[in-house]
N, C-alpha and C positions, 0 to 999 in steps of 0.2 A: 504494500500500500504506500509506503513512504517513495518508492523507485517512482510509483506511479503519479503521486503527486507533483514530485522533483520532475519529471515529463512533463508536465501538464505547466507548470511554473516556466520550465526553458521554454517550451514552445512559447506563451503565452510573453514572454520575455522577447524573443524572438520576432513576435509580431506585430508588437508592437514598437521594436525598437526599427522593423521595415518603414511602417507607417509612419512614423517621427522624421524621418528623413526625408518624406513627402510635404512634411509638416511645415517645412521651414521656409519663410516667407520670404520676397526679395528685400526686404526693408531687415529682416533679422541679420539674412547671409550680408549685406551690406556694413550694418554697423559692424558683424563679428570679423567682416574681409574674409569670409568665409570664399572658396573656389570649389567645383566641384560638386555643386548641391543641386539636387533637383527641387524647384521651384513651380508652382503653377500661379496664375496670376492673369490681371487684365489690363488694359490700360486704353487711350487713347492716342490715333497717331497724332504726334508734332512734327516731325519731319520723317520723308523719304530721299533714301542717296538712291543712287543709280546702283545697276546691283554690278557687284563685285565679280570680274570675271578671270579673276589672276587663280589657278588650281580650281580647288572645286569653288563654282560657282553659286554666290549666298547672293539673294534678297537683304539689304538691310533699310530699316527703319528704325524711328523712334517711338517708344511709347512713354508717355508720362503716365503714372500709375496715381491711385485715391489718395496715395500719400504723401504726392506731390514730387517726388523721386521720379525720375527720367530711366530708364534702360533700353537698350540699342538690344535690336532682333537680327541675328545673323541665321537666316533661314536656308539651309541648303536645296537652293532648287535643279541640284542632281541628282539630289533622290526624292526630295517631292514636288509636288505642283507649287510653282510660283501664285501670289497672291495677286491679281492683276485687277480686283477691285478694292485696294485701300487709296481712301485718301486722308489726306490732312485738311484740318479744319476745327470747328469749333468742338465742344463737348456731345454734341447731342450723338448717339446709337446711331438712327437715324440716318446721317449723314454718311455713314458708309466708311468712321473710323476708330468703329473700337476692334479690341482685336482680344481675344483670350489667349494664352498661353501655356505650355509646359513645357520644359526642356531644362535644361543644364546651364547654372548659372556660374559666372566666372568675375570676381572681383577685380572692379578698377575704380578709383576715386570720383571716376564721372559718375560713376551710379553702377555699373556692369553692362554683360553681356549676357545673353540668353541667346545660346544654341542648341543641338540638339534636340530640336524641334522639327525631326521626321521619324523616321522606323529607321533600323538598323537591321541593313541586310543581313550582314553575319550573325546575327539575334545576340550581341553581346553585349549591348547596352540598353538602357531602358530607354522607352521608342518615347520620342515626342511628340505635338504637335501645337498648329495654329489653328485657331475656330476663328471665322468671319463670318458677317451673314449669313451663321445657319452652315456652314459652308465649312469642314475638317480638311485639315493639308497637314495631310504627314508622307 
């Protein structure tokens, strides 16, 4: 009975210490300069660059998040669909610039990055994506 509890403890240890690393918000991995964290999150666009076509080629933009924090989306449109309805503009859904997130956050003092926001063909990272109007791109 006690082998059996101590099972039941590591598992339950185990899964929620998965979950926790889900847990951590771009505003938490920012103050800790945390790199390496999976983050989900939302934001609205402020600016779009032209996308990157130096190796694999990323989509980037910015989102400003509820918390007032800024982070930059480096979206690999090699292995997913590029986003070819965002824009920038005001706050309102609506408009056609909010953008949901999840991927893999990497500290920089501007606020970060969020990549990691496709699948991964080799299945060896946890897959991301972008949601737009209704609309999933991984």
């Amino acid at each position: 009975m006690k082998k059996l509890s101590l099972l039941i403890t590591a598992c339950l240890f185990l899964l929620l210490g998965g979950n926790a690393a889900h847990a951590v918000t771009v505003q938490q991995a920012f103050l800790k300069q945390q790199s390496d964290v999976q983050v989900k999150g939302s934001g609205t666009v402020v600016r779009i660059f032209s996308d990157d076509l130096e190796g694999s080629r990323h989509q980037k933009f910015i989102l400003k998040l509820s918390s007032g924090q800024t982070i930059l989306i480096a979206h690999n449109i090699d292995l997913a669909p590029r986003i070819n309805t965002i824009a920038k503009g005001d706050f309102a859904i609506a408009k056609g610039n909010f953008v949901q997130f999840h991927g893999e956050y990497e500290w920089s003092k501007k606020g970060g990055v969020v990549h990691w926001t496709h699948h991964d063909p080799r299945g060896r990272h946890v897959g991301g994506w972008l949601k737009h109007q209704g609309k999933v791109y991984q």
